[in-house]
N, C-alpha and C positions, 0 to 999 in steps of 0.2 A: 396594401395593408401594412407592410414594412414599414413605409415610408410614417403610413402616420403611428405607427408606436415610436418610430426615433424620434419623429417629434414630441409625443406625450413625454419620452425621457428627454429632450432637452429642453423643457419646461419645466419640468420633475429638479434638474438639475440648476436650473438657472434661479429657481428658489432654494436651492437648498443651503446655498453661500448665507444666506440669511440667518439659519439657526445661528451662527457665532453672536456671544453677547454683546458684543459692542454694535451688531447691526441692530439686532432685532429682540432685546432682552426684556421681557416682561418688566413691569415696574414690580418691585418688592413690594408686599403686602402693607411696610412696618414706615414705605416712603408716603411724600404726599403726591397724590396724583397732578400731572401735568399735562396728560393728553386731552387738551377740550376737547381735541376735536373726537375722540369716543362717543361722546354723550350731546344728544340722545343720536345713538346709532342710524343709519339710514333705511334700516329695514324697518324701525318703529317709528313713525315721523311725529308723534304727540306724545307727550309725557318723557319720562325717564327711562332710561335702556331697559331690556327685558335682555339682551343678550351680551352685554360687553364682557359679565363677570357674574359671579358670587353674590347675592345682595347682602351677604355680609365682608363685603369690602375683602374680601380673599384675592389671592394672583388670579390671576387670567388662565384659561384652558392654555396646553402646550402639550398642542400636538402637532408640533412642524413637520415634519418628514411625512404623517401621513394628510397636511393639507395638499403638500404641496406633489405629492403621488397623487393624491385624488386629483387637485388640478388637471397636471399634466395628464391623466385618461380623461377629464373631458374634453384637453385637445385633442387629442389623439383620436377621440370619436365621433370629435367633430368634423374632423380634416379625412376619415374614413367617408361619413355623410355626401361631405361634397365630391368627393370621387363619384360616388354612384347615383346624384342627384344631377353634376354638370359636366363630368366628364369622361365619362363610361362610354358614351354613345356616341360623343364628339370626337373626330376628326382634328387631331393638332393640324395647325394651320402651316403655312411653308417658312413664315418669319415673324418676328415679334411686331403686333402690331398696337402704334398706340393713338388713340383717339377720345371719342366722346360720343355721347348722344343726346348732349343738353343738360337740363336741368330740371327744369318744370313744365316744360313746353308742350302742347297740348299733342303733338305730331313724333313725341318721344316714346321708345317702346313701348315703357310703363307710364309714361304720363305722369312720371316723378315720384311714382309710389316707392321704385326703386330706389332712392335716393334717402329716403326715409327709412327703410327697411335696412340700408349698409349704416345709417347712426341710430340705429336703434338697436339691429345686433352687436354692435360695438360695445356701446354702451351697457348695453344688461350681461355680454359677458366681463364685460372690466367690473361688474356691479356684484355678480357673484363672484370673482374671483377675490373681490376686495374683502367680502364677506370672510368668504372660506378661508382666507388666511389669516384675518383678522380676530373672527370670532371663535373661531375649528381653531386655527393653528394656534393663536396668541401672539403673530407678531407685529408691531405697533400697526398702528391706523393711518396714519400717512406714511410708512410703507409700503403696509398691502397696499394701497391706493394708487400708489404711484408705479409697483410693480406689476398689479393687477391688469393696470389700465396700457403700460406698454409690452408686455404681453399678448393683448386683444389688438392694437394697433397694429403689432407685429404681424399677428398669427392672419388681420383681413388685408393688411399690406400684401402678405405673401399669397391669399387668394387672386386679388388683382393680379399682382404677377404670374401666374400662371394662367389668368383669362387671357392676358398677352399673347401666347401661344396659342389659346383655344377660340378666344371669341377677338377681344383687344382690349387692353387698357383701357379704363377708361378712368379720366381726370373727376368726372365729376362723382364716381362710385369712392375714388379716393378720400374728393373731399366730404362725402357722408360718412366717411367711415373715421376721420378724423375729428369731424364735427361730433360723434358720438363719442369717443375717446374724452374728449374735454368736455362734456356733458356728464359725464360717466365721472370726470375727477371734480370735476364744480359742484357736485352732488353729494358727492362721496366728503369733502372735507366742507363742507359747509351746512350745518345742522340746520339752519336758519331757511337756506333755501330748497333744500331736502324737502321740509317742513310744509312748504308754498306750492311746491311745482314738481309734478312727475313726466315721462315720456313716456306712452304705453301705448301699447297694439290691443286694438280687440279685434277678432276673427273668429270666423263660422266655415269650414271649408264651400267654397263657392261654387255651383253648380258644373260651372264648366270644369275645374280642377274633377270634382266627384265622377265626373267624363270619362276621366284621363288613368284614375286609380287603381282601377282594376286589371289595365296595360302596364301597370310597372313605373309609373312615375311617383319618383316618391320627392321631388322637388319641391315641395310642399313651402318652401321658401318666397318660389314667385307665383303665389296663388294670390297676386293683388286685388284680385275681384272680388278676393273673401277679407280682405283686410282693411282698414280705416288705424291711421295713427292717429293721437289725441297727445295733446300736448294739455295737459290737467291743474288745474288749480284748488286748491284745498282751500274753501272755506271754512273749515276746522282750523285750519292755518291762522287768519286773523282772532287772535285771542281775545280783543274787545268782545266781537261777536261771539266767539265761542263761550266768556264766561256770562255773557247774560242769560237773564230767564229764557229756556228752550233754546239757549243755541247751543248746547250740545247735540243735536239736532244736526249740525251746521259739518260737523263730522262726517258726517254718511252721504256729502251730496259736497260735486264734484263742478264747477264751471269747466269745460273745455272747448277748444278750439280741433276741431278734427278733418281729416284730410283723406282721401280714398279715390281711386281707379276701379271703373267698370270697363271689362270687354277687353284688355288691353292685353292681359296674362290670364291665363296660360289663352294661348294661339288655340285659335278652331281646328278641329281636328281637319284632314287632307280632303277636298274635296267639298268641304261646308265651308258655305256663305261668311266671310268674315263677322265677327261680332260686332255689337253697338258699343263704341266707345265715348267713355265721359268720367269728366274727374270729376270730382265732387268735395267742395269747401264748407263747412259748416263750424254756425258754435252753436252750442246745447247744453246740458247737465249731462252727468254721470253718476252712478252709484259710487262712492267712495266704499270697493270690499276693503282697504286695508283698515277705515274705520268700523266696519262692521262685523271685522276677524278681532279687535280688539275689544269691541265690546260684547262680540259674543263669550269670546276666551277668556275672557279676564277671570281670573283666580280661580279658574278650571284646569285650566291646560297650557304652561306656556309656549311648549311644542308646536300645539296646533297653530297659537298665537303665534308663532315666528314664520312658520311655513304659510299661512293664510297671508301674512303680511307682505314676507318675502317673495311668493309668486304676484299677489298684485301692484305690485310694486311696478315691473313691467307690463304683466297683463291688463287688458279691463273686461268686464263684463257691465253692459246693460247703461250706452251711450244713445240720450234719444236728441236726437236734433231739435234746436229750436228755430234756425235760419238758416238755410240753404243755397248756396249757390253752385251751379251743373253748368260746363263747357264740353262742348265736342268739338272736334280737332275737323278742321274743312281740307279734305284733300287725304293723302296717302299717311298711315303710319309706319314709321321704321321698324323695322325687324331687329330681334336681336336679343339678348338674354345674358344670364349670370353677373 
């Protein structure tokens, strides 16, 4: 528990060199704006920011010191989590080990689900941290972004490194966790393709995980059985379409490409029959909620509007496949975890 409060303070501290104004100084209200890349922010993807500022052109919120305290407690809480999620029960191992266990391969523990899971939490933490320093705090936008995003490299870098000790190294966790990283800042300074294309997990906890809950497993991490990643396309996104008759319309519905393991995570309890494993590839639609948090909220509530936006942003809810393709793995799967 020590351990991870020193880390939320050296997060806390490693933004706070920031507040100096030559790092990180708000533009004056009375200058002309320069930061394009502000507008339209990443948490709203159509229209005009709802959160950069003022809509009467005023300074930017400035509250550094408590963004950048709040940050460092959700490392600090996060790096608590993984304690008691992979390494509580674990036995360090006798030397550092370093390896792999594939990539997508049908005979890998998770069947690649994992792989997507380390760039995807990358990603959506360099995604709120870019936020919350940017919009909370007021310091520029490609700052937070660039600070944001190595921070999260750091903080899943130093994860791996102590799987080294616990489970091993592994090369290819690394490189999903870096793949989300630049995900994470390709998104972040580019309104354009913000605009076009999201990374989002939808999840239902899976029967096996719901198994497992009521013993104390709160790993809820690798419950890929219950998980499918979608890599998402906004039709709302092409403006042709969107300004013709009814395509607004075009906003609320989602093409993606989505990706999921059955049987694979969480392992059968001691003594049962191994599960049926298979991955499974599909494209389909989805509900677009971050279009339908805006057009429910709009000149209601901007609150609602940013939190509705901001959580679907990485989440999704309500992906129906249109084509499917399912593999199972001929022969033994690897064991193995975190």
């Amino acid at each position: 528990m020590r351990r991870a409060v020193r880390r939320g303070a050296t997060v806390a501290l490693l933004i706070a060199w920031l507040q100096h104004p030559s790092a990180a100084g708000p533009v004056a209200p009375d200058e002309p704006h320069h930061d394009r890349i502000a507008v339209p922010t990443p948490w709203i993807d159509l229209g005009a920011s709802l959160m950069v500022g003022p809509s009467d052109g005023g300074a930017p919120p400035d509250h550094k010191l408590a963004a950048a305290l709040t940050l460092g407690g959700v490392y600090a809480g996060f790096t608590t989590w993984t304690y008691f999620a992979w390494y509580r029960k674990h036995k360090p191992l006798s030397e550092f080990r370093v390896g792999g266990d594939g990539l997508f391969g049908s005979k890998t523990y998770a069947g690649g689900a994992d792989k997507l899971g380390h760039a995807w939490a990358t990603m959506s933490l360099a995604r709120v941290g870019t936020e919350l320093l940017h919009q909370w705090g007021g310091y520029h936008k490609r700052t937070s972004a660039l600070v944001a995003t190595a921070l999260s490299e750091l903080l899943f870098l130093g994860v791996e490194l102590k799987d080294g000790f616990y489970y091993e190294f592994s090369l290819g966790d690394a490189a999903g966790n870096t793949a989300g990283a630049l995900a994470a800042l390709a998104l972040s300074l580019s309104p354009r393709l913000d605009e076009l294309f999201d990374f989002r997990v939808e999840y239902w906890p899976s029967h096996e995980y719901r198994r497992q809950f009521d013993g104390g497993n709160v790993n809820v991490a690798e419950d890929y059985s219950g998980e499918t990643y979608l890599l998402a396309f906004h039709l709302g996104g092409l403006h042709a379409l969107r300004d013709a008759r009814w395509g607004g319309l075009a906003r609320f519905v989602d093409v993606a490409v989505g990706f999921g393991t059955r049987g694979y995570k969480p392992d059968q309890p001691r003594g049962e029959p191994d599960y049926q494993h298979r991955q499974e590839l599909s494209i389909g639609f989805s509900l677009n909620v971050q279009g339908v948090a805006d057009w429910l909220f709009e000149g209601r509530s901007r609150a609602a509007q940013k939190i509705g936006h901001g959580v679907f942003e990485v989440f999704n809810a309500g992906y129906v496949p249109a084509v499917e393709w399912r593999r199972s793995p001929a022969g033994t799967v690897m064991t193995g975890g975190a």
